[in-house]
N, C-alpha and C positions, 0 to 999 in steps of 0.2 A: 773113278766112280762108275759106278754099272750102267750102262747107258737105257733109256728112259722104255725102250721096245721089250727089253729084257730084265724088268723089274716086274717081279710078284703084284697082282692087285690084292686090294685090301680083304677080297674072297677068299680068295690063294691063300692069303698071309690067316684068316682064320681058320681053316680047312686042315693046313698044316698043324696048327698050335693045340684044333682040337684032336688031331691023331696021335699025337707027339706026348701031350701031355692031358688028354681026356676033356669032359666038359667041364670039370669046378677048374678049368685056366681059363681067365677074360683072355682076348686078342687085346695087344696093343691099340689104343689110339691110331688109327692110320689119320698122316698128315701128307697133303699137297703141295709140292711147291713146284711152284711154275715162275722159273727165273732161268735168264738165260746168259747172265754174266757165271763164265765156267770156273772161278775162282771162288766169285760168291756162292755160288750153286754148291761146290765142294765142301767147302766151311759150314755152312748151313743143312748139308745132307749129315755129317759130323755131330754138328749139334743136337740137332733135333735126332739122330738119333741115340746121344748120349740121356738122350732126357726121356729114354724108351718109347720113343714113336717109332710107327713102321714110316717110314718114308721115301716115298712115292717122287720123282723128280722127272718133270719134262722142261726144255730148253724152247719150246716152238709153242706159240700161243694158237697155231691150227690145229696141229693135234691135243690141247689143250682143250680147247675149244671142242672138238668133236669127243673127246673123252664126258665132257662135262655137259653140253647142249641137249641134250637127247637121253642122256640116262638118271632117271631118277631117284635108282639105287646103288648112285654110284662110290658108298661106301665109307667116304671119307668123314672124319670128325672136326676136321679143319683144312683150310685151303689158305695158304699165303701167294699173293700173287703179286707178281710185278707189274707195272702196267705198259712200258717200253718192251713192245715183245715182237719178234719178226712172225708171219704169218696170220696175227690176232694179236690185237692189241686187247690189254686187262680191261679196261671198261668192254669191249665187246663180248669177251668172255664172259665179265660176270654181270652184265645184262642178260645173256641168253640163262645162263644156271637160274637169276632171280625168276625167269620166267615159268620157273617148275619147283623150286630150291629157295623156302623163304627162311630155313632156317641152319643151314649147315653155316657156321661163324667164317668171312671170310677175313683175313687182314692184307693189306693192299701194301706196297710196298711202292713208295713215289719219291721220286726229284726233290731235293731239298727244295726248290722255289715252286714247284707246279703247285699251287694254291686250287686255283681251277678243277684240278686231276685230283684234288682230294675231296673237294667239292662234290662234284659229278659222282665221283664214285661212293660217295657216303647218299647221297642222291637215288642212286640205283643200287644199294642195299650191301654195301661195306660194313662190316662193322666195326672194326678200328684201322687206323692207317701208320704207319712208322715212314718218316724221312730218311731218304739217304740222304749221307754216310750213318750210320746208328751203332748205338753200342747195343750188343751179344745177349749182353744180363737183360737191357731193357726189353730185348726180343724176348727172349725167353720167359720174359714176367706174363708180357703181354699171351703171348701164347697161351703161359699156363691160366690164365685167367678167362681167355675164351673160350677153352677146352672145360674147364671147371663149368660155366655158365652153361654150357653146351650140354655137358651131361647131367647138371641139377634137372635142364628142363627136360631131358629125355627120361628122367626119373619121372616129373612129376606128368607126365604124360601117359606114362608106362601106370601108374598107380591109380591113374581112374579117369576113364574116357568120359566121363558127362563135368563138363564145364558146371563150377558155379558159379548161380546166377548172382549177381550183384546187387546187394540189400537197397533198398530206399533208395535209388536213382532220382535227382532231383531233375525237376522237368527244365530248369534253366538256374544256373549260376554267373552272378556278375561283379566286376571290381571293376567299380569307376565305369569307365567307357566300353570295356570290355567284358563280353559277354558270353559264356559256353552253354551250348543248348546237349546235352548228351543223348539224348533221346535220337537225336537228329545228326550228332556228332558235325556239327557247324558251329563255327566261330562268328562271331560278328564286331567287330570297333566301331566304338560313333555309328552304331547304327547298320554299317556297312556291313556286305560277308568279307569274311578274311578267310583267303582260300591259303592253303598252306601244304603242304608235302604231308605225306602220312607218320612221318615220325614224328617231324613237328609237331603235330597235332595232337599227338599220343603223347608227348613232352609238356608242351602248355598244358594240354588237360589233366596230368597229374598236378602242377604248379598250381595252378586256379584252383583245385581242390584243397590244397594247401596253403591258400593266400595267407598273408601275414606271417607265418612261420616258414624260418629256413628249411629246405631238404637238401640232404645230400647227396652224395652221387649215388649212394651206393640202394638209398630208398629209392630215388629217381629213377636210376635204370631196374630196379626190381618192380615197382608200380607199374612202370611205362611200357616194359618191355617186356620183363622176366618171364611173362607166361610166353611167348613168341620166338623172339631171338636175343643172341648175345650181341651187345652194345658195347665197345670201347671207351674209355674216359676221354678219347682225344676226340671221341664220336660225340660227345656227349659235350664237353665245352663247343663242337665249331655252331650245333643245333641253340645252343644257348646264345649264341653269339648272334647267330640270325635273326632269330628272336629277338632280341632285345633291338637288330635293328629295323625290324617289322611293326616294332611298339614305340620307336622314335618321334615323338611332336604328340604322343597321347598321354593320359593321365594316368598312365600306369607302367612300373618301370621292375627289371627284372636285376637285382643285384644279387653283386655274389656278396657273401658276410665269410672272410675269413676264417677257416674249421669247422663251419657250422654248413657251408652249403648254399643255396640258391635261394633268392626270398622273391616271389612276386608280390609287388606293393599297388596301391592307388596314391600318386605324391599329387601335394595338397597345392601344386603351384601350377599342374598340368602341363610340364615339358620333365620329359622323363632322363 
């Protein structure tokens, strides 16, 4: 494997592509990976670039880290990251990127058991996560899915810089005990605020929009997300999960309905 000092950046890698072969040739996808098991690293530099990405491979979560902390163009379409890393560890890393970088798709790569470490990192703006040991194909799915999402939004970003505004915005919506004020973008149960993480809240507030009828994932993360960042499915059930335990002993319960998707309800016995 070409060692990480002496790999092309994704500048390089366009620069070349458009000399070589003029401007109507896109550059590949440039992808990140920063893993530093030298077996996995290999296999995975292989793959991803059977699947036509440029890829980019560092071993050290320091240089990692300084590659990705401080530069804001730094290029890349996706970053897969390990989070057991010698000199930087993956939460550190992509904490410092979320600090400049809310939208480049990252996928985290965690401990079959660290529950916590996927937590955290979808927390501080992961957008899907894969357990070790994992099968190939499902990486690759994933990948291509975040890469897809990634580029829809850099289209629709590209096609017209004034946001539109959002029709009839109601001044407050409620189910049961539960209350969304959008105007104010606050939560309230029983009365109470219900302070929540920003995805969260980006999550429930499509759901309550919705009450009574299922959403799927694929509305869900398009409503919720899709003008923003790319969102994984596995990102997307642990936010559902939280949820539902955040709405525990209230009169409003968030199930999933088989093929159909996510239903936010008001049940009629008030324990959800």
């Amino acid at each position: 494997m070409t060692s990480p000092d002496s790999l092309p950046s994704a500048a390089d890698d366009s620069a070349a592509d458009a000399s070589a072969h003029g401007p109507a040739t896109a550059p590949p996808p440039a992808l990140l990976l920063v893993e530093d098991d030298a077996l996995l690293s290999s296999t995975l530099c292989s793959v991803f670039s059977a699947e036509g990405l440029a890829v980019t491979h560092l071993a050290d979560g320091a240089a990692a880290l300084a590659r990705l902390a401080a530069h804001h163009d730094h290029g890349f379409a996706l970053i897969v990251l390990d989070l057991n890393l010698p000199g930087a560890s993956g939460l550190e890393i992509l904490a410092a990127l979320r600090q400049h970088d809310r939208q480049t798709p990252v996928l985290i790569l965690t401990a079959r058991g660290a529950i916590e470490d996927r937590v955290r990192g979808l927390d501080l703006g992961a957008d899907d996560y894969l357990a070790k040991p994992f099968v190939l194909d499902e990486l690759e799915a994933r990948v291509r899915a975040l890469l897809r999402r990634h580029a829809t939004l850099q289209a629709s970003q590209q096609a017209s810089q004034q946001p539109t505004p959002s029709p009839g915005i109601a001044p407050r919506l409620t189910l049961g005990s539960l209350a969304f004020e959008p105007l104010n973008a606050r939560f309230l149960l029983a009365d109470a605020p219900l302070a929540l993480p920003p995805r969260e809240q980006r999550l429930l507030g499509c759901l309550i929009q919705h009450a009574g009828e299922p959403v799927d994932k694929a509305r869900l993360t398009r409503e919720a997300f899709g003008e923003e960042e790319a969102v994984g499915d596995n990102a997307i059930e642990v936010y559902v999960h939280r949820l539902r335990k955040r709405l525990e002993g209230s009169d409003v319960n968030l199930r999933t309905i088989r093929g159909l998707g996510y239903l936010l309800e008001q049940t009629t016995d008030g324990s959800a």
